[in-house]
N, CA, C and O atoms as CSV, one atom per row, in Angstrom:
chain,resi,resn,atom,element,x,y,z
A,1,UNK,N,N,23.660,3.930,-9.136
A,1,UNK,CA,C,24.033,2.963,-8.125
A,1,UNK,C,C,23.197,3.214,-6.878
A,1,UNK,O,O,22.813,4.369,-6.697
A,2,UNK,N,N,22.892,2.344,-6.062
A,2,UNK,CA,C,22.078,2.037,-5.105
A,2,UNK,C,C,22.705,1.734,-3.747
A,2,UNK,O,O,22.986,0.545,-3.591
A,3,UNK,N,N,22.934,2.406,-2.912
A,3,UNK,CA,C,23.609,1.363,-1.863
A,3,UNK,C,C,22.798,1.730,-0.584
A,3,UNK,O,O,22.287,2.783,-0.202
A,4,UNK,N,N,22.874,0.382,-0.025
A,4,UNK,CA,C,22.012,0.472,1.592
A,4,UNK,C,C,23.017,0.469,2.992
A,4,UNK,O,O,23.555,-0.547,3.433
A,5,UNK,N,N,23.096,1.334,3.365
A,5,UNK,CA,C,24.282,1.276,5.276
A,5,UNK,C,C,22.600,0.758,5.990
A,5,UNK,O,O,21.437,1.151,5.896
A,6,UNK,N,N,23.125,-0.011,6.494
A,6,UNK,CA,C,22.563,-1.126,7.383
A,6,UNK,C,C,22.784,-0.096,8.324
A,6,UNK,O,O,23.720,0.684,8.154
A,7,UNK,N,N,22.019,-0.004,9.308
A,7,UNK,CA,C,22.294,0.774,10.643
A,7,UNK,C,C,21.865,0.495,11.971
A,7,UNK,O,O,20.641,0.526,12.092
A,8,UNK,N,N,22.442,0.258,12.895
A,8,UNK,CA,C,22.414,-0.499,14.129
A,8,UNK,C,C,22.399,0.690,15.155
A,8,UNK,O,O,22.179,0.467,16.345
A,9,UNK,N,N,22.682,2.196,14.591
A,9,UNK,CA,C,22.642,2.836,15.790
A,9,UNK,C,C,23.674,3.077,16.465
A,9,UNK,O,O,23.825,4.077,17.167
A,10,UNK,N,N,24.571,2.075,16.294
A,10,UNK,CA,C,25.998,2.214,17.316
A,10,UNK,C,C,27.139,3.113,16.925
A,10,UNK,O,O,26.839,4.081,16.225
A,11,UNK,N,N,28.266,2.969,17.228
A,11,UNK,CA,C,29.375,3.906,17.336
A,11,UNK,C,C,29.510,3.383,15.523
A,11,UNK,O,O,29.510,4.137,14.550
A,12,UNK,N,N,29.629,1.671,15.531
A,12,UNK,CA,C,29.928,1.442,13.997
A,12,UNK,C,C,29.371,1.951,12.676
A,12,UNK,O,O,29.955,2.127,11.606
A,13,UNK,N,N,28.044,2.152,13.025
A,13,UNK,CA,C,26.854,3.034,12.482
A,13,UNK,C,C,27.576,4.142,11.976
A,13,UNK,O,O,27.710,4.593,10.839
A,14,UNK,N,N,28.167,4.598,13.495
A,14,UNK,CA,C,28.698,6.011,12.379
A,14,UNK,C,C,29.398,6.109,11.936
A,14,UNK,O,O,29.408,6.977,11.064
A,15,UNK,N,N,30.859,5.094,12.231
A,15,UNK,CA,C,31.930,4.683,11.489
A,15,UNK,C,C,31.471,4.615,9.875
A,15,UNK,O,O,31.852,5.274,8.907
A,16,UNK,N,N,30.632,3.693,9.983
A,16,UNK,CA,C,30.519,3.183,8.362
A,16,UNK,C,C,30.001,4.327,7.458
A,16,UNK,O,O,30.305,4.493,6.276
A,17,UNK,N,N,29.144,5.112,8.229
A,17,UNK,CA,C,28.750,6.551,7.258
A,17,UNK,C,C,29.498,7.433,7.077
A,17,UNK,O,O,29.663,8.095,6.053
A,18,UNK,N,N,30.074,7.512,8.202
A,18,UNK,CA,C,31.375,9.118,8.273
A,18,UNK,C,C,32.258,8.361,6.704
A,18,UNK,O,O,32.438,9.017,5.678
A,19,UNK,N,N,32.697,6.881,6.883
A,19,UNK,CA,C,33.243,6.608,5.638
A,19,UNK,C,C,32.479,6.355,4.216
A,19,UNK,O,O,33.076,6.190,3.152
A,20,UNK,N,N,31.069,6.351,4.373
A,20,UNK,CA,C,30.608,6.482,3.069
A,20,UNK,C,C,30.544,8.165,2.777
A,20,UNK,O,O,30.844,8.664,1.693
A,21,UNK,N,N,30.224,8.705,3.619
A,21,UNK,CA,C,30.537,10.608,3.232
A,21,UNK,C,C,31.835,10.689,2.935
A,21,UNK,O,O,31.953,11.671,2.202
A,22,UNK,N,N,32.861,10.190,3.106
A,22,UNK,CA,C,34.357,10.198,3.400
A,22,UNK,C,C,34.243,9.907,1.743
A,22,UNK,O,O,34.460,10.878,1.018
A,23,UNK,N,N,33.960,8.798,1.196
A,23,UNK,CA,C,34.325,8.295,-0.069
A,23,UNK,C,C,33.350,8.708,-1.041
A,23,UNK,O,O,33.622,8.540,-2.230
A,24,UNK,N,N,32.308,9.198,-0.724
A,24,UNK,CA,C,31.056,9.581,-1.910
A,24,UNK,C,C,31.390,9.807,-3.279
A,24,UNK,O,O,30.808,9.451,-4.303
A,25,UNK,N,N,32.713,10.641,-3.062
A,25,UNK,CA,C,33.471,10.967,-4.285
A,25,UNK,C,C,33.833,9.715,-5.764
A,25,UNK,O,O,33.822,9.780,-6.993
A,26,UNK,N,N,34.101,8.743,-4.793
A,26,UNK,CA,C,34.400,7.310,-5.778
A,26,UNK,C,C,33.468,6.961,-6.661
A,26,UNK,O,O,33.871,6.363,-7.658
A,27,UNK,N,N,32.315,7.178,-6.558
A,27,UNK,CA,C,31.221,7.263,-7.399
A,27,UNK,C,C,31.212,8.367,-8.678
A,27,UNK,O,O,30.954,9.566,-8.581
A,28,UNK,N,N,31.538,7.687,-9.801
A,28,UNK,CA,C,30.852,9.130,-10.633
A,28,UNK,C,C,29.871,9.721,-10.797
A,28,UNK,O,O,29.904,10.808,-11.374
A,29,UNK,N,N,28.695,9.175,-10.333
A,29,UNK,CA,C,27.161,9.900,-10.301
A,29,UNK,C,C,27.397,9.525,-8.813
A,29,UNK,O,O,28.163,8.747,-8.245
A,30,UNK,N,N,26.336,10.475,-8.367
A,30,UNK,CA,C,25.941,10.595,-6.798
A,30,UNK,C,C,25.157,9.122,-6.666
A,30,UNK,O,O,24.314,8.796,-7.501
A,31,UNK,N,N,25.462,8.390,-5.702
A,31,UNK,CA,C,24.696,7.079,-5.777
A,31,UNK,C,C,23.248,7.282,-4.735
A,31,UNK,O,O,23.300,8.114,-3.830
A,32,UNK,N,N,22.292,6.655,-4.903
A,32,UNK,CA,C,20.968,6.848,-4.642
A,32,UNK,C,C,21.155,6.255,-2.967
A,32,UNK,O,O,21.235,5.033,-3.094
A,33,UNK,N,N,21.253,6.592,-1.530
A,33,UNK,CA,C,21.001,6.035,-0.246
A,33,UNK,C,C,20.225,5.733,0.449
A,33,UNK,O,O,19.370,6.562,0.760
A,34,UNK,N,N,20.199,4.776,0.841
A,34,UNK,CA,C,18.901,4.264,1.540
A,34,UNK,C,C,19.928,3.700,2.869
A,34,UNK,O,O,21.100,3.332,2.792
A,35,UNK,N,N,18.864,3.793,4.328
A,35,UNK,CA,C,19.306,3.175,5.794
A,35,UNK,C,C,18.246,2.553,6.243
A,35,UNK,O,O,17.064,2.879,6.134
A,36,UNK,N,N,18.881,1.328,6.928
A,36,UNK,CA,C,18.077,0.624,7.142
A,36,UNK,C,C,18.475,-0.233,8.407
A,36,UNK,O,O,19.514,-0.790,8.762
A,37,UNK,N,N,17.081,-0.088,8.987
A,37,UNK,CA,C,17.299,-0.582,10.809
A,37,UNK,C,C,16.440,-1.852,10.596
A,37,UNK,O,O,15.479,-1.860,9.826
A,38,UNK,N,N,17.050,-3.502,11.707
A,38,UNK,CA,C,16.195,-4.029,11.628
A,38,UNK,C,C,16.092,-4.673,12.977
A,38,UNK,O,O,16.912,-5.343,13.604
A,39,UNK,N,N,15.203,-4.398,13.182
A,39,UNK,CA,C,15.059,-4.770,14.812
A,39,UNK,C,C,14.685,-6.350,15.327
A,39,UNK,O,O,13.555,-6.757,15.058
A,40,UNK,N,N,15.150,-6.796,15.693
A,40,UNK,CA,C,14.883,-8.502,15.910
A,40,UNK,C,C,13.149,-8.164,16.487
A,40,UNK,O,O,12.411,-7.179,16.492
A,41,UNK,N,N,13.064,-9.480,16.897
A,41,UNK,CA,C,11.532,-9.434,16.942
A,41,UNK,C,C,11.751,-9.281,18.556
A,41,UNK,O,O,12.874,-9.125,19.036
A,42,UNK,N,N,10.789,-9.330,19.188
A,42,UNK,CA,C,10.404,-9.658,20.776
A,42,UNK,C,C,10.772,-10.752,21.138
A,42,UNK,O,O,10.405,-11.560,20.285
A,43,UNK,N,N,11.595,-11.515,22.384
A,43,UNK,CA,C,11.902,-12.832,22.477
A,43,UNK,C,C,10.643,-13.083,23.225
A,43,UNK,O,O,10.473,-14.246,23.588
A,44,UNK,N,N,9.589,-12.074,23.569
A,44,UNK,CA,C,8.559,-12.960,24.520
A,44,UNK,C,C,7.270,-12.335,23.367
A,44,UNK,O,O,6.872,-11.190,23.155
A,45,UNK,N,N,6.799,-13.934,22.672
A,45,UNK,CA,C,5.822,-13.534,22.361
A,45,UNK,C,C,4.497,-13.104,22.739
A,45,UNK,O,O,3.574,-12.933,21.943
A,46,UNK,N,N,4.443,-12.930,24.031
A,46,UNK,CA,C,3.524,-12.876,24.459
A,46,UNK,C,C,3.123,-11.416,25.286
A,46,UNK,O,O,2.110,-11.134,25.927
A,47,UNK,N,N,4.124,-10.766,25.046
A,47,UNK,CA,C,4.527,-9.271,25.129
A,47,UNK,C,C,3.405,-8.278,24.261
A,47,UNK,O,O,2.981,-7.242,24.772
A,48,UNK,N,N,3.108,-8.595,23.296
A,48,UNK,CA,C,2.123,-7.428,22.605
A,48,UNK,C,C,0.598,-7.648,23.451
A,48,UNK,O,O,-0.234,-6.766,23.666
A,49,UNK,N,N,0.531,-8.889,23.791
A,49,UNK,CA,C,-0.915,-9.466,24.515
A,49,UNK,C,C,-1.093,-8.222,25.688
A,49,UNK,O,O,-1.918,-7.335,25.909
A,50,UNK,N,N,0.490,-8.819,26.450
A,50,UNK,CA,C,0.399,-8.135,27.847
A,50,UNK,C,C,0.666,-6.595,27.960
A,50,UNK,O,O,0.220,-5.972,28.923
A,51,UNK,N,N,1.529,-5.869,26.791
A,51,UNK,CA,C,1.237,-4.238,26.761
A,51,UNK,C,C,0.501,-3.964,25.939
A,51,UNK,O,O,0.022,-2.849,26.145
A,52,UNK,N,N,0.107,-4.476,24.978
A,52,UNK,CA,C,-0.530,-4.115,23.818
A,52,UNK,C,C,0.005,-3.793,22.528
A,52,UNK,O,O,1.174,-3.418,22.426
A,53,UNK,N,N,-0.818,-3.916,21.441
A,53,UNK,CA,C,-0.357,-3.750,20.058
A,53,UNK,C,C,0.099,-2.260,20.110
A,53,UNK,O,O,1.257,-2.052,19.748
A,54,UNK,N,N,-0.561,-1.321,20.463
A,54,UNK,CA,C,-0.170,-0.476,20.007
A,54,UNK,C,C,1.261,0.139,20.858
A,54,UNK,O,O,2.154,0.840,20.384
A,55,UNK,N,N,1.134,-0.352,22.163
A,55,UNK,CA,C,2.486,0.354,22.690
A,55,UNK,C,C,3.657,-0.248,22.441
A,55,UNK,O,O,4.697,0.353,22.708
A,56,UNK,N,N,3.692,-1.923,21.723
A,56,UNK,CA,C,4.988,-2.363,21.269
A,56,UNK,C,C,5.116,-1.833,19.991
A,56,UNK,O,O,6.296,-1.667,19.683
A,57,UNK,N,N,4.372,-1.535,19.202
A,57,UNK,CA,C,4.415,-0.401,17.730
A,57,UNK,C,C,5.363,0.491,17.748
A,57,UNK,O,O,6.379,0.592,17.060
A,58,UNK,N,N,4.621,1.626,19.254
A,58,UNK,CA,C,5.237,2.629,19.363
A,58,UNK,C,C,7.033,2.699,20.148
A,58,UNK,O,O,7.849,3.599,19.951
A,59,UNK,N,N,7.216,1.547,20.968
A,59,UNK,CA,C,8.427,1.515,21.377
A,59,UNK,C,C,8.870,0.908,19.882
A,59,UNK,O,O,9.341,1.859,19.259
A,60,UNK,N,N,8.900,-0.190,19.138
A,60,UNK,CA,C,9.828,-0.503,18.071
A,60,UNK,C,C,10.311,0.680,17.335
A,60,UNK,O,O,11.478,0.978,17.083
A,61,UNK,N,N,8.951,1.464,16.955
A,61,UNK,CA,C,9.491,2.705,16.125
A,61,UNK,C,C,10.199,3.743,16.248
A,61,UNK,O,O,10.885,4.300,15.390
A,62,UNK,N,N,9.991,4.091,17.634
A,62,UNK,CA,C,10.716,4.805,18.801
A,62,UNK,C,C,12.267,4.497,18.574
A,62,UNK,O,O,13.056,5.279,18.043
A,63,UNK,N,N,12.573,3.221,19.067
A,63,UNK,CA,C,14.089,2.377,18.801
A,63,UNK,C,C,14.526,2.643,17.749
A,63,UNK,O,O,15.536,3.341,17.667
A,64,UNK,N,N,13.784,2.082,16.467
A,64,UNK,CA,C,14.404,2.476,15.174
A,64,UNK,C,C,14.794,3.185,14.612
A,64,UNK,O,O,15.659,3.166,13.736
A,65,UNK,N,N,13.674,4.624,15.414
A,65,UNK,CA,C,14.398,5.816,14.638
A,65,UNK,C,C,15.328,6.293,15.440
A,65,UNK,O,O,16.110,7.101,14.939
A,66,UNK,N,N,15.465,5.991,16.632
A,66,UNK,CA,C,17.048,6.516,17.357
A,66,UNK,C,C,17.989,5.978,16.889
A,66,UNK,O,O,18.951,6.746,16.899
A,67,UNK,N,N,18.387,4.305,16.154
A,67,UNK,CA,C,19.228,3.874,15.732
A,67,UNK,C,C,19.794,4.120,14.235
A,67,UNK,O,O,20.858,3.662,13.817
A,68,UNK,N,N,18.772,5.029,13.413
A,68,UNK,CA,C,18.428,5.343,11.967
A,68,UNK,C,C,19.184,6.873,12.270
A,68,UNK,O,O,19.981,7.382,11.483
A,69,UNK,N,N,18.795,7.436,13.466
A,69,UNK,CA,C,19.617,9.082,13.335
A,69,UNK,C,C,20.789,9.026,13.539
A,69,UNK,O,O,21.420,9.937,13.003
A,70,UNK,N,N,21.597,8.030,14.338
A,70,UNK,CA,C,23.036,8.259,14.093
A,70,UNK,C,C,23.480,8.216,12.641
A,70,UNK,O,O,24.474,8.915,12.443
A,71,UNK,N,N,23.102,7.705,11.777
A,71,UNK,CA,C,23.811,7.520,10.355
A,71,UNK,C,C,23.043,8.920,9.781
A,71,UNK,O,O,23.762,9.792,9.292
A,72,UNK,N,N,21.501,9.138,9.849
A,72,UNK,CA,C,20.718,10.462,9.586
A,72,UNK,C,C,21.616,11.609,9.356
A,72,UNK,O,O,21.987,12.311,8.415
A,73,UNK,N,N,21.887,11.440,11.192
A,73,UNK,CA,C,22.655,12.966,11.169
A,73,UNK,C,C,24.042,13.300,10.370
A,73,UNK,O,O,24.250,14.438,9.949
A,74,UNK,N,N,24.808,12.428,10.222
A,74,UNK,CA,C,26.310,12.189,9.460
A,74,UNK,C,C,25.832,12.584,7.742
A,74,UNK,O,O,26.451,13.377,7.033
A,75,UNK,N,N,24.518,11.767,7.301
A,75,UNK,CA,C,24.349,11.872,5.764
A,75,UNK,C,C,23.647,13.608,5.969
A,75,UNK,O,O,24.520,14.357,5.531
A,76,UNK,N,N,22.971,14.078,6.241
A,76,UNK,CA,C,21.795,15.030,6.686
A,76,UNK,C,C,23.201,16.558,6.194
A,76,UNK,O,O,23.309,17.361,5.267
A,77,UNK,N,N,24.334,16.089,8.004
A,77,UNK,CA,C,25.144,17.235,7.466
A,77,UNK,C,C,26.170,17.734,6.624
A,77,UNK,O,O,26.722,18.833,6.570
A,78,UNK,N,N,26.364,16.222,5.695
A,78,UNK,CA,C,26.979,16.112,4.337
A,78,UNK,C,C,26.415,16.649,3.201
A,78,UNK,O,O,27.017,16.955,2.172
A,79,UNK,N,N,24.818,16.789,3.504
A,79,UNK,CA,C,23.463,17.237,1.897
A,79,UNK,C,C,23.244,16.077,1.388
A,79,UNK,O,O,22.703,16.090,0.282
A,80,UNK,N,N,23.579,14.720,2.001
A,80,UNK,CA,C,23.677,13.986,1.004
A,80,UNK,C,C,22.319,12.884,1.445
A,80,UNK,O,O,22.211,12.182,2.450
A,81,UNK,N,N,21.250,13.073,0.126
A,81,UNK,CA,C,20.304,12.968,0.202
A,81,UNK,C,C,19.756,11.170,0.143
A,81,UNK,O,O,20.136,10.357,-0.699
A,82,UNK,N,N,18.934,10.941,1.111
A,82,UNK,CA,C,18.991,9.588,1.341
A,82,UNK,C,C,17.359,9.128,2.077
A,82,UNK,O,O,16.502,9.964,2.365
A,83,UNK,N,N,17.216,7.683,2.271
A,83,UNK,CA,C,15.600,7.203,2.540
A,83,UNK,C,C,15.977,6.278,3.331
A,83,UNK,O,O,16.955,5.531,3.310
A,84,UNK,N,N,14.826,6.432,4.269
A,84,UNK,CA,C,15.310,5.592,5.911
A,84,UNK,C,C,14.042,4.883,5.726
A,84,UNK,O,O,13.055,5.273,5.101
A,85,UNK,N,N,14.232,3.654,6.437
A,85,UNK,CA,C,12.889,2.516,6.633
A,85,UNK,C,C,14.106,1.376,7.952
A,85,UNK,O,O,15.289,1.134,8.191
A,86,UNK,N,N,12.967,1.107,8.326
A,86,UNK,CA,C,12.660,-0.101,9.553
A,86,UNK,C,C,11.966,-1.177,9.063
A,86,UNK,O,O,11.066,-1.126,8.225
A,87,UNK,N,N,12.497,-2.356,9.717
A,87,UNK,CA,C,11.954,-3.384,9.981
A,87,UNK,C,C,11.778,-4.428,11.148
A,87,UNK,O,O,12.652,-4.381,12.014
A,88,UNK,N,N,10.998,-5.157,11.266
A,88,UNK,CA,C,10.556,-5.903,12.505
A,88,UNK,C,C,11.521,-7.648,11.867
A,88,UNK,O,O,11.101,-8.124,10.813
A,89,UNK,N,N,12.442,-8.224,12.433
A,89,UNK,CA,C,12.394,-9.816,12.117
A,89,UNK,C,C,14.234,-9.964,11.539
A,89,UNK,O,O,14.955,-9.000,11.282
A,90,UNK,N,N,14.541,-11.092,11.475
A,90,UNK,CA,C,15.705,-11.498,11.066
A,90,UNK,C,C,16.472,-10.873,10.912
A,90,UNK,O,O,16.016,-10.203,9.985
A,91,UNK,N,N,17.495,-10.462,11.121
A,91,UNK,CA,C,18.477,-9.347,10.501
A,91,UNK,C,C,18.597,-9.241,8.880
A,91,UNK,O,O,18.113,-8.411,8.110
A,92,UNK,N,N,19.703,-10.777,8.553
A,92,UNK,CA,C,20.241,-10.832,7.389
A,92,UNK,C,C,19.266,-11.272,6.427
A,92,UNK,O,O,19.554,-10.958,5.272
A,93,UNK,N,N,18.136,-11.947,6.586
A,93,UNK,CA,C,16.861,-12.340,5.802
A,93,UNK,C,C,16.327,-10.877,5.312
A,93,UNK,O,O,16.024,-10.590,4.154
A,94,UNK,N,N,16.289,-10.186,6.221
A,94,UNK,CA,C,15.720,-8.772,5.832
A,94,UNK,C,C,15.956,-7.678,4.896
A,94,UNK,O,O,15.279,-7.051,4.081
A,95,UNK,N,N,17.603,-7.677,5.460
A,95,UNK,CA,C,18.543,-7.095,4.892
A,95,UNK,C,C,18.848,-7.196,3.121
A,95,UNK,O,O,18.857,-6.342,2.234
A,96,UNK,N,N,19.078,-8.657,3.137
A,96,UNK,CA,C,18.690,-9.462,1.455
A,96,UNK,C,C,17.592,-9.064,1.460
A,96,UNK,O,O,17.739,-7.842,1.452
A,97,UNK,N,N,16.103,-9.363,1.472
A,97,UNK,CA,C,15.110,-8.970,1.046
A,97,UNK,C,C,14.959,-7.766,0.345
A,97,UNK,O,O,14.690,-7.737,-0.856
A,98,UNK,N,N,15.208,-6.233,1.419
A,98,UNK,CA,C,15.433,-5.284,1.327
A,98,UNK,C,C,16.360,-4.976,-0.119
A,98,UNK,O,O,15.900,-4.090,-0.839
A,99,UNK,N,N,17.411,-5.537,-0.498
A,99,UNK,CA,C,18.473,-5.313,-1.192
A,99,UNK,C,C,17.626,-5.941,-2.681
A,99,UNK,O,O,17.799,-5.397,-3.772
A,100,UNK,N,N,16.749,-7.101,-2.504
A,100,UNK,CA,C,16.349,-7.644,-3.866
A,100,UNK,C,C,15.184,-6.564,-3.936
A,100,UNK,O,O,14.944,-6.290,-5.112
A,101,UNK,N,N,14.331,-5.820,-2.971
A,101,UNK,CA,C,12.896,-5.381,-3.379
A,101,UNK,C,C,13.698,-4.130,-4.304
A,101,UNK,O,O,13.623,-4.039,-5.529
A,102,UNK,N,N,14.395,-3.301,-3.495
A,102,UNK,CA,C,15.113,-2.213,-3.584
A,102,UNK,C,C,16.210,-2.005,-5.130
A,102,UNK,O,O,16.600,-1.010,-5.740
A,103,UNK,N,N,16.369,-3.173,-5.274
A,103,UNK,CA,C,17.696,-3.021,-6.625
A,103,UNK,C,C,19.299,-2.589,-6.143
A,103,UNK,O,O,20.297,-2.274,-6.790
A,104,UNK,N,N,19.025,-2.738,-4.700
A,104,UNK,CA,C,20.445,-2.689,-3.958
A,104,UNK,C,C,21.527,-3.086,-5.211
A,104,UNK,O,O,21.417,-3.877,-6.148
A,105,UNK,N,N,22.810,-2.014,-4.722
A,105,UNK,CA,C,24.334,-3.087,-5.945
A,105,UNK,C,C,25.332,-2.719,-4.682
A,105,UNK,O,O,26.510,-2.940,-4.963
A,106,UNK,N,N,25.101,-2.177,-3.275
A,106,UNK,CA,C,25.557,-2.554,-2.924
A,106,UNK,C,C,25.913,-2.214,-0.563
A,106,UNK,O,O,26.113,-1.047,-0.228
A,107,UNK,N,N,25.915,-2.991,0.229
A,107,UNK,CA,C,25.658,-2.928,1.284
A,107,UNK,C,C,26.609,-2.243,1.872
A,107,UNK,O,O,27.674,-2.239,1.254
A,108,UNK,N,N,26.569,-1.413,3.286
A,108,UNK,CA,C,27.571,-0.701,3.887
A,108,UNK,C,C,27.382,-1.112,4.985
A,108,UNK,O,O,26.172,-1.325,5.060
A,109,UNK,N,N,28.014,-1.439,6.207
A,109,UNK,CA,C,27.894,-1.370,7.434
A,109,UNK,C,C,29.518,-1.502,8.023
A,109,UNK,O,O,30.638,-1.669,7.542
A,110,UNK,N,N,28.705,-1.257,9.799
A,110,UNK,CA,C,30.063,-1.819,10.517
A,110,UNK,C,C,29.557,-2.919,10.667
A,110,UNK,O,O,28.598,-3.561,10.239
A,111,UNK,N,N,31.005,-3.106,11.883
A,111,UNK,CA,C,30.892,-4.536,12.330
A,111,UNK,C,C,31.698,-4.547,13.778
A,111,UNK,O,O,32.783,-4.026,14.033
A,112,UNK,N,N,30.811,-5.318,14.655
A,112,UNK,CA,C,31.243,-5.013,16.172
A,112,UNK,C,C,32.000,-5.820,16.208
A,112,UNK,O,O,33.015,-5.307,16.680
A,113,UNK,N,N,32.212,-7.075,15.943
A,113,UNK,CA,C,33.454,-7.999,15.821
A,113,UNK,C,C,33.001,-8.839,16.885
A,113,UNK,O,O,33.313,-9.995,16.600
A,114,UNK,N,N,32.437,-8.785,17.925
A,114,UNK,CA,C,31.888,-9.872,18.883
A,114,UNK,C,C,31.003,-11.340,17.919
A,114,UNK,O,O,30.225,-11.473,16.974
A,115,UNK,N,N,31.523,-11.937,18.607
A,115,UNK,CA,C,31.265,-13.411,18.783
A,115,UNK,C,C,32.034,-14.590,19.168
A,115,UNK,O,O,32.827,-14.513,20.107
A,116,UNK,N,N,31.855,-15.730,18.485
A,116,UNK,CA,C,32.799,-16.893,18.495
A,116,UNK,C,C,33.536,-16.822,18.063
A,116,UNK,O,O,33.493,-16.051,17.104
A,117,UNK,N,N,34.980,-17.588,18.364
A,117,UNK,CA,C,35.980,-17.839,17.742
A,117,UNK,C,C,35.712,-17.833,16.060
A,117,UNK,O,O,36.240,-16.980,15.347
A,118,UNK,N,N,35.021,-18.659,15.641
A,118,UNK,CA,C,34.519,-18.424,14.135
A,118,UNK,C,C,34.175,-17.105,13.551
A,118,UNK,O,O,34.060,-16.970,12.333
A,119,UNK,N,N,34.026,-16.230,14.301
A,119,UNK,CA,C,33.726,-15.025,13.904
A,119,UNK,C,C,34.678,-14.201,14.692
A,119,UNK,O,O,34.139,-13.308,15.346
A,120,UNK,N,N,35.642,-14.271,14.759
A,120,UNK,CA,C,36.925,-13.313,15.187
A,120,UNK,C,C,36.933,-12.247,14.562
A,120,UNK,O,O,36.946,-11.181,15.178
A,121,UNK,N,N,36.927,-12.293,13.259
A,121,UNK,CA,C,37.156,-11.081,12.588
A,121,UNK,C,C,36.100,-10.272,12.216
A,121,UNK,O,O,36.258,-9.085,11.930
A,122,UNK,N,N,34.873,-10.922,12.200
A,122,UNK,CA,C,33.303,-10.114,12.137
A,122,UNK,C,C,32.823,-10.811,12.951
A,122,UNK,O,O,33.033,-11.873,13.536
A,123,UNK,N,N,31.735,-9.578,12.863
A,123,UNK,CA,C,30.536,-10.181,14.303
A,123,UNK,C,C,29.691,-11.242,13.663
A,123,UNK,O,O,29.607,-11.416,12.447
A,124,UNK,N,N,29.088,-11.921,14.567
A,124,UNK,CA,C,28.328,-13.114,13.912
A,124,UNK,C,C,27.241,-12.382,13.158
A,124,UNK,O,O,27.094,-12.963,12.083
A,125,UNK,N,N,26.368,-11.294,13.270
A,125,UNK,CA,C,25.239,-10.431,12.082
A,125,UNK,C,C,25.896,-10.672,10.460
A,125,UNK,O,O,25.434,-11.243,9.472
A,126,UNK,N,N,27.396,-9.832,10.757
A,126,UNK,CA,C,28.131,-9.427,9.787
A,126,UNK,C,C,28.142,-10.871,8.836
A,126,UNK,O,O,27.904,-10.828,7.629
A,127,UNK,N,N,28.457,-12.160,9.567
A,127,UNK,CA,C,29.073,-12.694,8.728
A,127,UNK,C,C,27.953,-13.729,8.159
A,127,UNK,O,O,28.104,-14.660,7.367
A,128,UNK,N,N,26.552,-13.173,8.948
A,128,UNK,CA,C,25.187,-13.934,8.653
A,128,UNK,C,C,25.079,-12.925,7.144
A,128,UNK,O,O,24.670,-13.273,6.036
A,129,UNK,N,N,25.514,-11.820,7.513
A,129,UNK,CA,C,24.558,-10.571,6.030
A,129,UNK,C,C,25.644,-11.311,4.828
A,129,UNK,O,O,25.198,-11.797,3.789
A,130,UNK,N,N,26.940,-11.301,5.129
A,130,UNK,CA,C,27.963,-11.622,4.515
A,130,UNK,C,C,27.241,-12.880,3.282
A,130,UNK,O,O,27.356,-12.734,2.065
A,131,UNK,N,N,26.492,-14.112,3.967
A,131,UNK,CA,C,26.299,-15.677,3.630
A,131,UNK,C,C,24.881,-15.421,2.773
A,131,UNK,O,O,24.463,-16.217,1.933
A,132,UNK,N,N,24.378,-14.472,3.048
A,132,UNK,CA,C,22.587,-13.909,2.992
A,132,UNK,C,C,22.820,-13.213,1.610
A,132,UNK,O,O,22.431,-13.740,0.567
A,133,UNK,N,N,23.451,-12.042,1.642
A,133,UNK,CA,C,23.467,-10.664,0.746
A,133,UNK,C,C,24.048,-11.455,-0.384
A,133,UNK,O,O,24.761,-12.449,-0.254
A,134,UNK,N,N,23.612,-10.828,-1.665
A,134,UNK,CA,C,23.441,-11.346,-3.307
A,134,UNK,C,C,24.426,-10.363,-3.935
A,134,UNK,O,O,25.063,-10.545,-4.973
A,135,UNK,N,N,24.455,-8.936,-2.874
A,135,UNK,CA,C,25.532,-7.731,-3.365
A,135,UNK,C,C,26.364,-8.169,-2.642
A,135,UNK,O,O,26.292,-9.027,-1.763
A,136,UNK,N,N,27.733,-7.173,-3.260
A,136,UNK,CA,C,28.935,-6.916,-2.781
A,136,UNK,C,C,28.457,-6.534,-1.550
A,136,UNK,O,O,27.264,-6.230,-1.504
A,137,UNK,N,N,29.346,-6.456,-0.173
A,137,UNK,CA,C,29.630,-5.989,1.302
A,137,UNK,C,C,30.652,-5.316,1.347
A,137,UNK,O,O,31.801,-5.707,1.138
A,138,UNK,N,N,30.256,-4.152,1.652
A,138,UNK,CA,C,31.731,-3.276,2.602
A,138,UNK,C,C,31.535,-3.047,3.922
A,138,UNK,O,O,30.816,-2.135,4.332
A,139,UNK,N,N,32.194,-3.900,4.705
A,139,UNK,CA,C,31.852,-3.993,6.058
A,139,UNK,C,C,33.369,-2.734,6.442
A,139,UNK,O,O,34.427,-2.584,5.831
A,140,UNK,N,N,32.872,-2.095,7.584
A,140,UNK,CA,C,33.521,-0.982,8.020
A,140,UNK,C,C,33.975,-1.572,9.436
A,140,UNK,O,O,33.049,-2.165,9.990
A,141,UNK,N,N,34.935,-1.559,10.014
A,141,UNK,CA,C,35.664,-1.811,11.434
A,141,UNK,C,C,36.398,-0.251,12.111
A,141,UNK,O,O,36.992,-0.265,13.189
């Protein structure tokens, strides 16, 4: 089994891992982990012109991997062995992508719960990955 925790970095980030270390057990084989950050794009395209390619590189990657070590450190001091990657663009487009390149069976995350009334009970990301993702979701609160 395959599963990907989506990771945002935040408090939910670690919610959702402390509970995939929490449950690892439910699995009869150790399932294979992968985390995965995806960083929206720049709202000003015109931002790489004016700092340059290489220093918006280095801040995205910078970001990603600070938002990739909160879940890191939780799997890291469990032993429980796992593969981190970033991406630049869409959240939930990505996320699916990721899940079809990968052989994903199945997604982990939190969920901040902010948005619209339509999204009371998940955050509007959540309920974009929710409409997107081809796997099962275990969204963590």
């Amino acid at each position: 089994m395959k599963i990907l925790l989506a990771a945002d970095g935040s408090e939910y980030t670690k919610r959702a891992a402390v509970h995939l270390v929490k449950h690892i057990g439910w699995f009869a084989r150790r399932p294979e982990i992968h985390l995965l950050h995806v960083r929206p794009k720049l709202p000003f395209p015109g931002a790489a012109a004016f700092a340059g390619r290489k220093a918006i590189d280095k801040y995205e990657r910078e970001e990603a991997e600070a938002a990739l070590k909160v879940a890191t450190r939780i799997l890291d001091k469990a032993s429980i062995a796992h593969e981190a990657a970033w991406k630049v663009g869409d959240v939930a487009p990505e996320i699916a992508a990721y899940c079809r390149k990968n052989g994903i069976d199945l997604v982990v995350m939190g969920s901040h719960g902010h948005g619209a009334l339509s999204n009371l009970a998940l955050g509007s990301v959540a309920t974009k990955i929710l409409a997107t993702v081809k796997v099962p979701v275990l969204v963590v609160r």
